[in-house]
PANUGU-769535 format. One record per residue (C-alpha): residue in three letters; x, y, z. Coordinates in steps of 0.05 Angstrom, whole numbers, plus 5000, padded with zeros to 4 digits. Layout:
! residues N
+------+------+------+------+
: type :   px :   py :   pz :
+------+------+------+------+
:  ala :    X :    Y :    Z :
...
+------+------+------+------+
! end
This chain:
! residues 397
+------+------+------+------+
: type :   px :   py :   pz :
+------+------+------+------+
:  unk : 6941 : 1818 : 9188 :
:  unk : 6971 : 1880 : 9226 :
:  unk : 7034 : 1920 : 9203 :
:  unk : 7066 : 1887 : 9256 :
:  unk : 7044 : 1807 : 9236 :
:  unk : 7070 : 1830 : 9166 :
:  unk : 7132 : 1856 : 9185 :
:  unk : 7148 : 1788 : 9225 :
:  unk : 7133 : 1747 : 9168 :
:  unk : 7177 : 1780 : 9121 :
:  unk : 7224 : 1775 : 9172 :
:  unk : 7211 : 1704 : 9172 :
:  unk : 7207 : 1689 : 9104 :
:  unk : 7279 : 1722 : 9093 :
:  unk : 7265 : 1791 : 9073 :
:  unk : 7320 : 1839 : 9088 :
:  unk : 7315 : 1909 : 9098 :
:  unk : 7384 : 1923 : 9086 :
:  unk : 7422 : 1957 : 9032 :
:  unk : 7453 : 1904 : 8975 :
:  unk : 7512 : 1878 : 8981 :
:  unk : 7566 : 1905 : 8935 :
:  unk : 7611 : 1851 : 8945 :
:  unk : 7621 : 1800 : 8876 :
:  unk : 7573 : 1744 : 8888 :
:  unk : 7599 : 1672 : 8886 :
:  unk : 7591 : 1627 : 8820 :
:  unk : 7542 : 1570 : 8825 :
:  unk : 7587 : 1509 : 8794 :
:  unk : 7580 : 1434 : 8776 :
:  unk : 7616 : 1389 : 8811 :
:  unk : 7654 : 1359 : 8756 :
:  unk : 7683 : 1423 : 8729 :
:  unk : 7724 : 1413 : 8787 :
:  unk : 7796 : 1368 : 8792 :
:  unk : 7786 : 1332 : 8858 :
:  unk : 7846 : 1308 : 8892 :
:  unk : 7823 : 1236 : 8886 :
:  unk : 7832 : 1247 : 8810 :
:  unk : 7896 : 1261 : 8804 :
:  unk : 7919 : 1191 : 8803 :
:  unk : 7991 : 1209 : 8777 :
:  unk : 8008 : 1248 : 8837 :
:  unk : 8000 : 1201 : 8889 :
:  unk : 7997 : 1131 : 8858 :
:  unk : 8072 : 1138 : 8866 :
:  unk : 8073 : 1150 : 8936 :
:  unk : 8032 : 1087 : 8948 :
:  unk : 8078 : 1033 : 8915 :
:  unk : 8097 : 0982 : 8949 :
:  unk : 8058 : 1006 : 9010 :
:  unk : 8009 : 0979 : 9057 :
:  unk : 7957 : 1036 : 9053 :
:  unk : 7894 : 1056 : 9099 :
:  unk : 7839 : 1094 : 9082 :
:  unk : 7788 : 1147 : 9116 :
:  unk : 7723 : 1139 : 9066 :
:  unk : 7662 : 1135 : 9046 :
:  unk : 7613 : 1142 : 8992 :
:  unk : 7630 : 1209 : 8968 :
:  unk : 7697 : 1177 : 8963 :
:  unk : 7691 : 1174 : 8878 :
:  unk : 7729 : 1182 : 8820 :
:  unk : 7678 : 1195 : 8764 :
:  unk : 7632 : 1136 : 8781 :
:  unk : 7677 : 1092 : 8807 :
:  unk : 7691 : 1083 : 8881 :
:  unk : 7760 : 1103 : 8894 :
:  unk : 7772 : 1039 : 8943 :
:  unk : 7756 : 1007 : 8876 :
:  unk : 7809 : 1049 : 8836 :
:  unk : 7857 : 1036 : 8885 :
:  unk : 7852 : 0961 : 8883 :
:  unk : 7855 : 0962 : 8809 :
:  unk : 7925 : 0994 : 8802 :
:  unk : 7949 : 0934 : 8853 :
:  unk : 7942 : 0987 : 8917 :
:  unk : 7950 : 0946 : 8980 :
:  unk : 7894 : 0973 : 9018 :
:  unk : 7899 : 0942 : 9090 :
:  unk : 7833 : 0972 : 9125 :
:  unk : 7776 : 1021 : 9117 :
:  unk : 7768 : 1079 : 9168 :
:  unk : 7696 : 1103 : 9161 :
:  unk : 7667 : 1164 : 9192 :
:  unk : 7597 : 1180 : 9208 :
:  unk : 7545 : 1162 : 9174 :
:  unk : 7593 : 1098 : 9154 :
:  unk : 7629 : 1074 : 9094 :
:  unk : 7564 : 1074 : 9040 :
:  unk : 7540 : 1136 : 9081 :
:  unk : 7463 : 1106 : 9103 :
:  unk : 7474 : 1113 : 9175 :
:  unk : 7424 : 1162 : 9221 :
:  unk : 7463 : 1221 : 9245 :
:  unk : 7486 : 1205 : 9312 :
:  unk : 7476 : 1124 : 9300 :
:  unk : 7537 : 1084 : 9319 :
:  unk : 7567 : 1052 : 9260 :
:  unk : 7592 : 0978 : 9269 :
:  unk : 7659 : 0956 : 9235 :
:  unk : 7659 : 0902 : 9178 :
:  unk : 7683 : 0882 : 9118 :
:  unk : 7667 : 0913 : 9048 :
:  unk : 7623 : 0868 : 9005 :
:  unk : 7663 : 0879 : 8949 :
:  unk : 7734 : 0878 : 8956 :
:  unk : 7736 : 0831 : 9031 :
:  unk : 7778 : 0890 : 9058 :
:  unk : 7763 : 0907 : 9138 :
:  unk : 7725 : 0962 : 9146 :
:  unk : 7744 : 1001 : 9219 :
:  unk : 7684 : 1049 : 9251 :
:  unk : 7711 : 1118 : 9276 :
:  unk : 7637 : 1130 : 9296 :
:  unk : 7632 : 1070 : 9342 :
:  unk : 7655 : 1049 : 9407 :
:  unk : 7728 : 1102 : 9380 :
:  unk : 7734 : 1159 : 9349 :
:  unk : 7811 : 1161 : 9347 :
:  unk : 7843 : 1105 : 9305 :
:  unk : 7874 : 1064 : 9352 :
:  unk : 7949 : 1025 : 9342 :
:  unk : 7915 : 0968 : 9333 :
:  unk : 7872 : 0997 : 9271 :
:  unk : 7939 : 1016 : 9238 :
:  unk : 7981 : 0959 : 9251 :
:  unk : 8027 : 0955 : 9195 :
:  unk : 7997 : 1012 : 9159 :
:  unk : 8054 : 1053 : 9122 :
:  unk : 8010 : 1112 : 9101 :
:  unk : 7937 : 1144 : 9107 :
:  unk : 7895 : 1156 : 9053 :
:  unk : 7833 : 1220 : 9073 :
:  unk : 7776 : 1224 : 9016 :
:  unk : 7716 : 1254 : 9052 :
:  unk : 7669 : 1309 : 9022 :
:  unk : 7659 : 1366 : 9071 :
:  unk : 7611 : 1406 : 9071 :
:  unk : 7647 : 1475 : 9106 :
:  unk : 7619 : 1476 : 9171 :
:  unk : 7650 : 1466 : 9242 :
:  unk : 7592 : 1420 : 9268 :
:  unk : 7589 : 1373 : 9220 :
:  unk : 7633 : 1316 : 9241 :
:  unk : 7683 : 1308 : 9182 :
:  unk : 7729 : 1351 : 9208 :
:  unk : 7729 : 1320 : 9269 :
:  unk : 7750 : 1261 : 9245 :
:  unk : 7803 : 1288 : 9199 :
:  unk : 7824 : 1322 : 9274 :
:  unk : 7830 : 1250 : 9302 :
:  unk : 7870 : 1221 : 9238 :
:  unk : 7921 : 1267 : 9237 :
:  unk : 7934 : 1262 : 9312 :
:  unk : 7936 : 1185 : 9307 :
:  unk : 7988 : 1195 : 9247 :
:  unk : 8027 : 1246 : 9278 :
:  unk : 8025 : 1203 : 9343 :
:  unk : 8046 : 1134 : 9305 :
:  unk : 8094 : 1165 : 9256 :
:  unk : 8050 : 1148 : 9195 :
:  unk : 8052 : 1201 : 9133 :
:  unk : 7979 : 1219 : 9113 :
:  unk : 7961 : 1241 : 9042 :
:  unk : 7898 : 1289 : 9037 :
:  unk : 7861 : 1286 : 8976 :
:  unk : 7820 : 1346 : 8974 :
:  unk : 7757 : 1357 : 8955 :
:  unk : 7716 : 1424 : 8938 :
:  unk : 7679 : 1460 : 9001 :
:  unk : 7601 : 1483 : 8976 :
:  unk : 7607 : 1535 : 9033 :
:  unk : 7677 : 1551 : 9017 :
:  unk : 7656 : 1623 : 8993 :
:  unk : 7641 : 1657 : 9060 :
:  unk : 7657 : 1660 : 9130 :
:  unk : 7616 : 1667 : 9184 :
:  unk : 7579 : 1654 : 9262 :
:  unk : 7610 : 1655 : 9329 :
:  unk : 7677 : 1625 : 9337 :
:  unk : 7674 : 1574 : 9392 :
:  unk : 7686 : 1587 : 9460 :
:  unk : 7731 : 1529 : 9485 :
:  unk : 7681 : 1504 : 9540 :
:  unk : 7630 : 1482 : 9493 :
:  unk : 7685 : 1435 : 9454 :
:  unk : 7658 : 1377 : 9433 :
:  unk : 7655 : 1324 : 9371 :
:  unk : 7608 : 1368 : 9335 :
:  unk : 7658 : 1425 : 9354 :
:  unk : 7727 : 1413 : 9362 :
:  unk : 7761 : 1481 : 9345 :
:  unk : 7764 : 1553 : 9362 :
:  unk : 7735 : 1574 : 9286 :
:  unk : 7670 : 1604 : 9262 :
:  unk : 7605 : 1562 : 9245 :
:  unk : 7623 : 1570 : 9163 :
:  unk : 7705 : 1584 : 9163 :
:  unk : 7710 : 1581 : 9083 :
:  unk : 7762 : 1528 : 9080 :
:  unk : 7770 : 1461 : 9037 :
:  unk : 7784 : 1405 : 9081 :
:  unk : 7868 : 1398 : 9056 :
:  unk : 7867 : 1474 : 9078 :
:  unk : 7831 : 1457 : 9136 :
:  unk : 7884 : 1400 : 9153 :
:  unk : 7942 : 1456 : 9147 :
:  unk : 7909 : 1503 : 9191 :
:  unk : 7898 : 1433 : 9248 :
:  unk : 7969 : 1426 : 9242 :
:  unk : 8003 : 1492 : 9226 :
:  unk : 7959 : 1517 : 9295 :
:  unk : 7983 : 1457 : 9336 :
:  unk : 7921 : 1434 : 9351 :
:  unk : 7937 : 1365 : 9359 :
:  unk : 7983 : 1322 : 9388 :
:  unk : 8056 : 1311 : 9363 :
:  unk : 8036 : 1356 : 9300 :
:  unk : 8113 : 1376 : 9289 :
:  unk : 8121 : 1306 : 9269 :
:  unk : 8065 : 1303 : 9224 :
:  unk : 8081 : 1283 : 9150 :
:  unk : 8017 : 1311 : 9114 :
:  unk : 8006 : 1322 : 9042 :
:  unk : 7953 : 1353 : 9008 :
:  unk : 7929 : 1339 : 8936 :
:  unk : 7906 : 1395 : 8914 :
:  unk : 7845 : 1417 : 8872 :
:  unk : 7849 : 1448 : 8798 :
:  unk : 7799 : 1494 : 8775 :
:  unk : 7770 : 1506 : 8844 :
:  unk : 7765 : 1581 : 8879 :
:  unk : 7735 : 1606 : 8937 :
:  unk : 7685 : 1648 : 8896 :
:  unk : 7641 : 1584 : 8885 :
:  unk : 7574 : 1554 : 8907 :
:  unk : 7597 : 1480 : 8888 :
:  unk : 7534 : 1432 : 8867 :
:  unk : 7551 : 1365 : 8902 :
:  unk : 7534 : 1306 : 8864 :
:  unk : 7538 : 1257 : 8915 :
:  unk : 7500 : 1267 : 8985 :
:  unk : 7555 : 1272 : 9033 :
:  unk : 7501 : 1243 : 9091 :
:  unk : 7430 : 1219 : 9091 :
:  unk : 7395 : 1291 : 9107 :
:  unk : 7436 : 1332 : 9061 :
:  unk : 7403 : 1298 : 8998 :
:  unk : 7423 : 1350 : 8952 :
:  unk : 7459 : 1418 : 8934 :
:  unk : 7411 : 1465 : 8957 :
:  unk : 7402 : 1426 : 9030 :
:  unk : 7478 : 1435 : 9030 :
:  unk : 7471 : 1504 : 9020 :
:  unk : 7422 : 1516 : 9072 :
:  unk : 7450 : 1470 : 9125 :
:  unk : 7501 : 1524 : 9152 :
:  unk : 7436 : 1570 : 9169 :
:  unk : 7387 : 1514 : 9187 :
:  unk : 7426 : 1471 : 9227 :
:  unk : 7420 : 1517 : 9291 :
:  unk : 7352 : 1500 : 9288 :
:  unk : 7379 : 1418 : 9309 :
:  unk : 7382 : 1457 : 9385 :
:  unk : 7318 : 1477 : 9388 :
:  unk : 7238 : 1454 : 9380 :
:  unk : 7236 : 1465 : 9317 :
:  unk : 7239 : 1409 : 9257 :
:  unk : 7277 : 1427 : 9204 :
:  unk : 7249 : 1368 : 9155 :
:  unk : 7280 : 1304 : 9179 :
:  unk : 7237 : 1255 : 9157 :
:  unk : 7210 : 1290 : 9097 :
:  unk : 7229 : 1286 : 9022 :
:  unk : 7264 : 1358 : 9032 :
:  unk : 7310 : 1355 : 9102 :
:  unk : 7343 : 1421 : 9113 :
:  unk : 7299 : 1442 : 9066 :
:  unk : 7242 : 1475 : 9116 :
:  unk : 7233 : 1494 : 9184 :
:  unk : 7173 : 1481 : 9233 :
:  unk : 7132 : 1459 : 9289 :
:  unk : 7064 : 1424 : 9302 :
:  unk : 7049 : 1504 : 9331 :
:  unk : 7081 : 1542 : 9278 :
:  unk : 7013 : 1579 : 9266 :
:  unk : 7052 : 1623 : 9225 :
:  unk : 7077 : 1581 : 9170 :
:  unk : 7026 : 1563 : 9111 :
:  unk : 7068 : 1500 : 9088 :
:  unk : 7046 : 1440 : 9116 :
:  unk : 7088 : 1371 : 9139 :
:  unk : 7084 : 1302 : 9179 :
:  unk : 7157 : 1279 : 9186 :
:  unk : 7167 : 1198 : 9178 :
:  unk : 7214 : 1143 : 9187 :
:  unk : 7250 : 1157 : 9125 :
:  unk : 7323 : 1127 : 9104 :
:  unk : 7378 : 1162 : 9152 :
:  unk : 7316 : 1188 : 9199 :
:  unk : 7284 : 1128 : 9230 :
:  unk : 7254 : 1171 : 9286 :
:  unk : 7250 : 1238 : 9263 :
:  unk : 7221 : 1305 : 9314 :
:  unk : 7153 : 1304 : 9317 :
:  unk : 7140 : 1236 : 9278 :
:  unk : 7080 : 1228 : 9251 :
:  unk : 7053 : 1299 : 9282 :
:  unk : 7025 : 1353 : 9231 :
:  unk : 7074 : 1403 : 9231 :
:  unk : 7069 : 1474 : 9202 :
:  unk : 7124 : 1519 : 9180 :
:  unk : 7161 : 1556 : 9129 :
:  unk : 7182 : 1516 : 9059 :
:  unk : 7255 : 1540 : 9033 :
:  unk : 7257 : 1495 : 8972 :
:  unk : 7284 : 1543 : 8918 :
:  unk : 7312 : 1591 : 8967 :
:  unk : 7383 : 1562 : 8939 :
:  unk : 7367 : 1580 : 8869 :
:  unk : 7365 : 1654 : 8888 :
:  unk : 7439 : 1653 : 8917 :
:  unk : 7457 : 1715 : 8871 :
:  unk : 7394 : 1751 : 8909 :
:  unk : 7425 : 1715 : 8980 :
:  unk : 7474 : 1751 : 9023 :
:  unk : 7528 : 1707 : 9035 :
:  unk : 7527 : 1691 : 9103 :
:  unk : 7487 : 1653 : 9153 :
:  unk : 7415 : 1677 : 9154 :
:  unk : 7399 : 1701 : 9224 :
:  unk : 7329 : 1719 : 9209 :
:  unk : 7295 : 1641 : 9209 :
:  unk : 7323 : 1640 : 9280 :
:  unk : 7304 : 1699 : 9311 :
:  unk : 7233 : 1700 : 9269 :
:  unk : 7224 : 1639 : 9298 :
:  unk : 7250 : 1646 : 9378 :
:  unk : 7196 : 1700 : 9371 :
:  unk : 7150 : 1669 : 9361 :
:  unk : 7153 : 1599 : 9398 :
:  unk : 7186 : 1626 : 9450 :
:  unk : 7122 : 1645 : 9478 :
:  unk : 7100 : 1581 : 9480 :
:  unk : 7147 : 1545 : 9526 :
:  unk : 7223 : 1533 : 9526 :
:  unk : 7263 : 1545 : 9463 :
:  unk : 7316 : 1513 : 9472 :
:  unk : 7352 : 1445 : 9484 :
:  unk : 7418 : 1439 : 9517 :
:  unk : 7441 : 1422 : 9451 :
:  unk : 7440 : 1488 : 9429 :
:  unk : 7508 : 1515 : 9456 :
:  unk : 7545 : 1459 : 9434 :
:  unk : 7527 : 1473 : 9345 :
:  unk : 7528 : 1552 : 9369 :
:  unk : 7596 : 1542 : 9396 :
:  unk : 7579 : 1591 : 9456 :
:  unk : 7525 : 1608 : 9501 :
:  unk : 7524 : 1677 : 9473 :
:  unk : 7478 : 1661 : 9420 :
:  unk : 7424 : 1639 : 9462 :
:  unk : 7431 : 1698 : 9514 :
:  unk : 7432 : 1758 : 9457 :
:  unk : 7369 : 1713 : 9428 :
:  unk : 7335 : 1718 : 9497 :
:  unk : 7345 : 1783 : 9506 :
:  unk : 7323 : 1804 : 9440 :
:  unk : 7380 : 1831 : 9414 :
:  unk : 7375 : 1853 : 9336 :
:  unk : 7413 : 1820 : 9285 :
:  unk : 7468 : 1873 : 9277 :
:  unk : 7487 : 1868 : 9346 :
:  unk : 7487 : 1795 : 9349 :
:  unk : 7536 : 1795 : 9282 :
:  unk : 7572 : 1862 : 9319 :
:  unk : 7589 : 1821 : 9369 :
:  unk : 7616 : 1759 : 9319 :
:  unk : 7668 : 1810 : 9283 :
:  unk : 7728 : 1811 : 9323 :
:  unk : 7734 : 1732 : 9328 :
:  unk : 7724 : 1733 : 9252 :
:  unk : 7773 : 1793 : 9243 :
:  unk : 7824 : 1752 : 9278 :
:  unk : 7809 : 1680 : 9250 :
:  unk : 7811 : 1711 : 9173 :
:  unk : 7877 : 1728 : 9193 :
:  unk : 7895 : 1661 : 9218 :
:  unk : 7857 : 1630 : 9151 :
:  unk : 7906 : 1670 : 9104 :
:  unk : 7956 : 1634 : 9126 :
:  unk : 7935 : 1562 : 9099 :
:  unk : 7881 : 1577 : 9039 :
:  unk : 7905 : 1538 : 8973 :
:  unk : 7859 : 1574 : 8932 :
:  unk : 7848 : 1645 : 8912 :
+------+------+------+------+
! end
């Protein structure tokens, strides 16, 4: 292997060549060290008395072990519907796959798709609803779709004049910000507004900065309230114990997903279909990767990339464990390593690529070959100017 191969690979691989960090590195935490919002019962079991309620769930949606629909129900709650996002209500959906309404098994109560044939609860979904209920884990980054539907919620509530309570939950990513911020013509579901990739924000401060910037509909007449979190700060790597969707399995996938998922708008698999999603990258070229994969039809990726093609690429399954080693931010080098590479082969690309990047920028300074510095160079203003905007809303230390 020449100087040059080498050099590539340990580009690959991760390596960097640049001086440490002297920033304090995040805490790795468990989950239930943390106060959800959903726990504390005696805060807004009051504001739900006598109330016909509706509420945005799924199965991350937990008070210890106990579902919180189920909790609810039990302390006489008058739950009128389910609003389920993505993924649906017991979260075994594909990524993309509609979700059909229905009724919950257990309790009989409706439950209403907002990954379906709407997006937007309608009038009709909250006929005589007298408040909102939102209980989703996020996982702190702008393309996954929770967000998005918090975006929708809170426009539908502002827009019908129903107060929405936001129970909030602990961000994994919450302890860096980072990526392009999106440029407005690449909005979309899986981008909705103008902050980075990773904007370090749980999703109740996330709801105050939707509203607080205006960016929805009739937001002066909002009524939102935010339950906060106890014993949560922003210096924390937070070890999910519930997977918030079928390809984020576990803690360290979460971890990675803010790096990998970039990888979604190109030829390259990044493990759907295996035992370890967003746990590895490759490609049935990838000569230069020594770990070896056939994606499947697994449960939440019935028809995975390259299905049942031998695939060979790089295996990140402990790369999470290292986080004190990490720098805390998305790692650049997996992309680039990789354009490099493939590139050569054919097109890179898919057109899906600018909407998760937020901007066409991304692809052009990859094209071009632009190093790493520049690319994050160019980044710094927009994150300059959104920290400022952040400051504004963050609960937490």
């Amino acid at each position: 292997m020449t100087i040059k191969h080498l050099t590539l690979l340990l580009v690959i691989l991760g390596f960097s060549f640049a001086s440490c960090s002297q920033a304090q590195k995040p805490k790795l935490v468990e989950y239930e060290d943390i106060i959800s919002g959903a726990k504390r019962l005696e805060t807004y079991l009051p504001l739900l008395k006598k109330k016909n309620v509706a509420i945005v769930a799924n199965q991350t949606s937990v008070i210890g072990n106990t579902h919180l629909v189920d909790t609810l129900v039990s302390h006489g709650v008058e739950i009128k519907a389910i609003l389920c996002p993505e993924h649906g209500f017991r979260g075994k959906a594909d990524a993309g796959e509609k979700v059909r309404d229905g009724r919950d098994a257990k309790t009989g109560i409706p439950i209403i798709s907002l990954y379906g044939s709407h997006k937007k609860p309608t009038s009709d979904d909250l006929i005589n609803v007298d408040i909102v209920i939102f209980d989703l884990q996020d996982v702190g980054t702008r393309f996954y779709t929770y967000i998005s539907t918090l975006t929708y919620v809170m426009e539908a509530c502002a827009e019908q004049n129903i107060p929405i309570i936001v129970l909030d939950r602990p961000n994994p990513n919450g302890y860096f910000v980072d990526g392009p911020i999106l440029d407005s013509t690449y909005t979309s579901f899986v981008g909705l507004h103008p902050v980075p990739i990773v904007y370090g924000m749980t999703i109740g401060e996330y709801a105050q900065l939707v509203a607080g910037e205006n960016w929805i509909n009739n937001s002066e007449d909002l009524d939102l309230k935010i339950i906060e979190l106890e014993d949560y700060n922003h210096n924390m790597i937070v070890k999910l114990q519930i997977a918030p969707s079928p390809n984020l399995p576990n803690w360290e996938s979460v971890y990675l997903y803010p790096s990998l998922c970039l990888f979604e708008g190109t030829i390259m698999s990044i493990g759907r279909g295996t035992d370890t999603p967003f746990q590895l990258y490759g490609h049935p070229d990838f000569m230069i990767g020594s770990y070896a994969f056939t994606p499947d039809s697994t449960f939440g990726a019935t028809n995975p990339k390259y299905k049942g093609e031998h695939c060979t690429g790089i295996n990140l399954t402990g790369y999470a464990h290292n986080y004190s080693k990490n720098e805390d931010k998305i790692n650049l080098s997996w992309l680039i390593g990789s354009y490099k590479i493939m590139s050569r082969k054919g097109e890179f690309f898919t057109n899906y690529f600018e909407k998760l990047a937020g901007t066409d920028d991304l692809r052009h300074q990859l094209e071009s070959e632009a190093t790493e510095d520049e690319i994050r160079k160019s980044w710094q203003p927009g994150l300059d100017k959104f920290n400022q905007i952040r400051s504004k809303y963050l609960l937490y230390d």
